[in-house]
C-alpha positions as CSV (number, residue, x, y, z in Angstrom):
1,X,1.7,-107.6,-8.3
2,X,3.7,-104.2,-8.9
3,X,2.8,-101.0,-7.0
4,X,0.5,-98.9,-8.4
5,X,2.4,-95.6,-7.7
6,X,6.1,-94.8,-7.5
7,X,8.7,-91.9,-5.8
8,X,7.8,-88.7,-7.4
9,X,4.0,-89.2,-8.4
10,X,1.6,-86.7,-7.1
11,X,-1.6,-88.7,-5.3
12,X,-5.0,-87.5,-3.7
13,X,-6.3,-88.9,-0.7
14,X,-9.8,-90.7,-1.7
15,X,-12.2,-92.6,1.0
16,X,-11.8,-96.7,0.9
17,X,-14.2,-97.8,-1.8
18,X,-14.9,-100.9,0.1
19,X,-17.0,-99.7,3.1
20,X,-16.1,-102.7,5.6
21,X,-13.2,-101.3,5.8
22,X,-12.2,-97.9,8.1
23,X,-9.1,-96.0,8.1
24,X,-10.2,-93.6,10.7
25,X,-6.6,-92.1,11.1
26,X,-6.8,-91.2,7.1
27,X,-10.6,-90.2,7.0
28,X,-9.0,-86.3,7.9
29,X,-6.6,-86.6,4.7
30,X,-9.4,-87.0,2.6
31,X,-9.2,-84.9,-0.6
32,X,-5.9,-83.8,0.3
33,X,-2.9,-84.1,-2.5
34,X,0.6,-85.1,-1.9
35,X,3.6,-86.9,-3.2
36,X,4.3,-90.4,-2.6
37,X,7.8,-90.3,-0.9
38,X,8.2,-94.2,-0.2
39,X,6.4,-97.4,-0.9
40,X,6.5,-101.0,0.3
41,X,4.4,-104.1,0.8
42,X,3.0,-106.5,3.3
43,X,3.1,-110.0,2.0
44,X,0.3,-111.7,3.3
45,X,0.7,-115.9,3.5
46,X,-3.0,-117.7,4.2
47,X,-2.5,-119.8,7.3
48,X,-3.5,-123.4,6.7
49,X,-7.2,-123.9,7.1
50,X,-8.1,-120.3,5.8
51,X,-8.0,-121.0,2.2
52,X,-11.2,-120.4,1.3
53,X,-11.0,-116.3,2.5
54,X,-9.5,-115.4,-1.3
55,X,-7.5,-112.5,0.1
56,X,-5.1,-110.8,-2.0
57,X,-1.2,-111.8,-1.2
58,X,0.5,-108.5,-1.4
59,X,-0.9,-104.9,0.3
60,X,1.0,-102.2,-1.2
61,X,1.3,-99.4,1.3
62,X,2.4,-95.6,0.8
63,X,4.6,-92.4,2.4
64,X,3.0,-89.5,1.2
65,X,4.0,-85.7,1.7
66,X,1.5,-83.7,2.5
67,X,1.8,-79.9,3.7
68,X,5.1,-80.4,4.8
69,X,4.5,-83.4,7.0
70,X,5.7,-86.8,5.9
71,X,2.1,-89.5,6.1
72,X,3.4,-93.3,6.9
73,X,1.5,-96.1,6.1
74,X,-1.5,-94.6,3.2
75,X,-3.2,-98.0,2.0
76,X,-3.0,-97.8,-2.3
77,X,-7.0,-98.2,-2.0
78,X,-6.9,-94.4,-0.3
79,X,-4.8,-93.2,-3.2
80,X,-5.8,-91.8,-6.9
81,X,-3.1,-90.6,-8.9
82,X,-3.9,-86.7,-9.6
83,X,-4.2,-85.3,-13.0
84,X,-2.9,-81.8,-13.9
């Protein structure tokens, strides 16, 4: 699986769309815009005995600059690319 984003793109902050899940440390960023600076990726390996959890093997994760302040570690599930 490729990144959805690369260097350069302009990307909005969105809330998770899966509500289990809470990035309270990105819930202030929401609705801001920015430009991804960096990506990279978590590879995720199911320990044996876990098979049956079905989770995704790769997390793609972003660096966004927003208001003049770099923003490590954006999950690509808070991102949607922003249309001019």
């Amino acid at each position: 699986m490729a990144p959805k984003y690369t260097t350069g793109q302009k990307v909005k902050i969105v809330p998770v769309k899966d509500q289990h899940l809470k990035y309270e440390r990105i819930e202030p960023l929401v609705s801001k815009s920015g430009t991804i600076v960096d990506s990279y990726f978590i590879l995720y390996q199911e320990p044996s005995g876990v098979k049956w959890l079905d989770l995704p093997g790769e997390y793609y994760f972003y660096t966004v600059h927003i208001n003049n302040k770099e923003v490590k570690a954006i999950p690509e599930e808070c991102l949607e690319l922003c249309v001019d």
